[in-house]
VEXZA-303606 format. One record per atom (N, C-alpha, C): residue number from 1; x, y, z. Coordinates in steps of 0.2 Angstrom, whole numbers, m for minus. Layout:
VEXZA-303606
   nr      u      v      w
  NUM      X      Y      Z
...
//
This chain:
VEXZA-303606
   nr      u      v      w
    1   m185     38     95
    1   m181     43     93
    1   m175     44     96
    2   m175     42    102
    2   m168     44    108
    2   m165     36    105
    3   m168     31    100
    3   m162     26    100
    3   m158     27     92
    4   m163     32     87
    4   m161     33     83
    4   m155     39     82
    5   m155     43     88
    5   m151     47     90
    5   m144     45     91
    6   m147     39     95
    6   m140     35    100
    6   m134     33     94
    7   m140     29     88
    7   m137     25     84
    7   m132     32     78
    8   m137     37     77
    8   m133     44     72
    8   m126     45     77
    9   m126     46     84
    9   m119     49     87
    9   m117     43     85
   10   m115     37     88
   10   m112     32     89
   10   m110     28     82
   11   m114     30     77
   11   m111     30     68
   11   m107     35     67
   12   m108     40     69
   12   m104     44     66
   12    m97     45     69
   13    m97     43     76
   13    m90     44     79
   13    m87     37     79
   14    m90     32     74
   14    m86     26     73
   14    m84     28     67
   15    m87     32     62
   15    m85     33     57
   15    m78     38     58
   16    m78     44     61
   16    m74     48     62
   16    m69     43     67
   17    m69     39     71
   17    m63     35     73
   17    m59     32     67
   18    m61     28     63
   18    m59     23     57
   18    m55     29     53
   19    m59     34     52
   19    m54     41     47
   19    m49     40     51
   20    m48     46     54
   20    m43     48     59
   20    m40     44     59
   21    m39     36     62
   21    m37     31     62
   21    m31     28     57
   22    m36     33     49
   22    m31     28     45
   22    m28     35     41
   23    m29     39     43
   23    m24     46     44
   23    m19     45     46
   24    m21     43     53
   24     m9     43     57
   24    m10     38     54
   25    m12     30     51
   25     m6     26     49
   25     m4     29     44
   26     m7     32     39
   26     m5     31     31
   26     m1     38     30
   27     m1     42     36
   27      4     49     35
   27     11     46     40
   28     12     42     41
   28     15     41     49
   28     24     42     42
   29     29     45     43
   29     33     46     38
   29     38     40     37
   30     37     37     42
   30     42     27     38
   30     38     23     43
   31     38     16     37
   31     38     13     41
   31     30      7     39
   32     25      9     37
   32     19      7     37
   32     21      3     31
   33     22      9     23
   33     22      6     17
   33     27      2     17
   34     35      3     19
   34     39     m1     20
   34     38     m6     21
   35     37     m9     27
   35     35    m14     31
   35     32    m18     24
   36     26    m16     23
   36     21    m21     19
   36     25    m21     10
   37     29    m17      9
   37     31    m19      3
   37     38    m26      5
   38     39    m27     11
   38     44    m31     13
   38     41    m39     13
   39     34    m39     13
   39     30    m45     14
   39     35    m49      9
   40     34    m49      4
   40     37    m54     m1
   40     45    m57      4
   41     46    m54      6
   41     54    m57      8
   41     56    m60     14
   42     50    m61     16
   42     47    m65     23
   42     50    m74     22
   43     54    m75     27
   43     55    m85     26
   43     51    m87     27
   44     51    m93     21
   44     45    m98     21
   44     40    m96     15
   45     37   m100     17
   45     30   m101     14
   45     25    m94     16
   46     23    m90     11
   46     18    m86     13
   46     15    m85      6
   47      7    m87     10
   47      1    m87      8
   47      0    m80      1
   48      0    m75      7
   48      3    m68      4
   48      4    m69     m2
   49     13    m70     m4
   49     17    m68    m10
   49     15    m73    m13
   50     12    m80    m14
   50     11    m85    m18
   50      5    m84    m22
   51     m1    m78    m18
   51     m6    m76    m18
   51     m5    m72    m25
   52     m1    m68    m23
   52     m2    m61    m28
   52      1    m58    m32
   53     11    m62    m28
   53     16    m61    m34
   53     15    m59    m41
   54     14    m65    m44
   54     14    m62    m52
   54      8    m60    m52
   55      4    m58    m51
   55      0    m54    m52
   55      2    m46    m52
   56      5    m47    m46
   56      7    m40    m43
   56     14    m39    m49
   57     17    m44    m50
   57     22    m41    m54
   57     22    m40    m62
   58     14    m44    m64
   58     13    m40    m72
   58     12    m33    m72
   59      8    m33    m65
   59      3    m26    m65
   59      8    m20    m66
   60     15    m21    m61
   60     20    m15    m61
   60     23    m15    m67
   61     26    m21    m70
   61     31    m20    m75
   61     28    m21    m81
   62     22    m22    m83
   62     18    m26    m90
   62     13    m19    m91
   63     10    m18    m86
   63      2    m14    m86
   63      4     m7    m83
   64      9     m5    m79
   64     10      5    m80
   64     15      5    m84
   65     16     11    m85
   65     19     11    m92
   65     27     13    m89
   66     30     11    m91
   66     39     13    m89
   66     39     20    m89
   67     36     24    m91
   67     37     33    m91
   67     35     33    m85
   68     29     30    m83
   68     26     34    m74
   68     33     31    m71
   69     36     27    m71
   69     40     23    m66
   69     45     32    m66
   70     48     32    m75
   70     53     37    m72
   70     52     43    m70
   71     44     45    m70
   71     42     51    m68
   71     44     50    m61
   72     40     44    m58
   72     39     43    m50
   72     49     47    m48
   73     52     45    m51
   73     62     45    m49
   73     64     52    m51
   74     60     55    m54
   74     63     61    m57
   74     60     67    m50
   75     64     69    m47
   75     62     72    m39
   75     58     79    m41
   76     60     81    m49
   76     56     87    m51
   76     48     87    m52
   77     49     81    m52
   77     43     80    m53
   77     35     79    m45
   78     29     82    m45
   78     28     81    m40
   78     21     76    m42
   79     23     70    m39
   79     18     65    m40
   79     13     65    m35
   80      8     65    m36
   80      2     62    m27
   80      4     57    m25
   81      6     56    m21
   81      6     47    m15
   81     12     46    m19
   82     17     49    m17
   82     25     47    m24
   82     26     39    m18
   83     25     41    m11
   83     26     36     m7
   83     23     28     m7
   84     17     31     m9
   84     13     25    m10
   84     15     21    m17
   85     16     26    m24
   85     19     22    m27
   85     25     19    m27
   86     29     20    m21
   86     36     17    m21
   86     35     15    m18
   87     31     11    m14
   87     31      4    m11
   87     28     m2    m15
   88     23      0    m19
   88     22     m2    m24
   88     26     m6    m30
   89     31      1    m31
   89     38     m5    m35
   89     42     m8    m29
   90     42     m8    m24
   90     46    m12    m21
   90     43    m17    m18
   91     38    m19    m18
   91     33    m24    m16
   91     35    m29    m23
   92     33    m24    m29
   92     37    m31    m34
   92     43    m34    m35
   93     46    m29    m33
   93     53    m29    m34
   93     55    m34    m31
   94     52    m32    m23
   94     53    m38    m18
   94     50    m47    m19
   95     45    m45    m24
   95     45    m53    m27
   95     47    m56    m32
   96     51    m52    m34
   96     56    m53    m42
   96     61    m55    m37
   97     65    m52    m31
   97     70    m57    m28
   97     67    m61    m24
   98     59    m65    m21
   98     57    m70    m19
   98     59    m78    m24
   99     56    m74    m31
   99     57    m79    m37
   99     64    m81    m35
  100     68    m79    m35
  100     77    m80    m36
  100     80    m84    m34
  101     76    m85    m24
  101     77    m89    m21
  101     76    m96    m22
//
């Protein structure tokens, strides 16, 4: 019983570290989605954008539909995770100028 006890605190406060955890990065106000929508633009060879690029870039410009895009821009509008979708187009975006190179 005192190990099944051990194991309930000790889960649980692994679990509440991992929350919390992904709380300050994902709220942190610049910087995280930025960073990672920059992957594409990295010199060299990466594993990453050769991985996922066109994929990533039918998904944004073939499969949502142009209207969310000009909702995301229309500042009237209040979108959930307006941040997360903008990193989202700029991750493709950022691999439409990978292509270029």
């Amino acid at each position: 019983s005192k190990t099944i006890f051990t194991l309930l605190v000790e889960g649980t406060f692994g679990f509440w570290a991992g929350w919390r955890g992904y709380q300050l990065t994902s709220s942190q106000t610049e910087g995280t989605y930025e960073a990672v929508a920059k992957i594409p633009l990295c010199e060299g060879r990466s594993a990453v954008s050769d991985g996922i690029c066109a994929e990533w870039i039918d998904l944004t410009y073939n499969k949502i539909p142009p209207a969310f895009w000009r909702n995301l821009d229309d500042e009237d509008k209040m979108l959930r995770d307006d941040r997360t979708w903008k990193a989202v187009r700029a991750f493709a975006d950022n691999c439409v100028k990978r292509r270029s190179y």
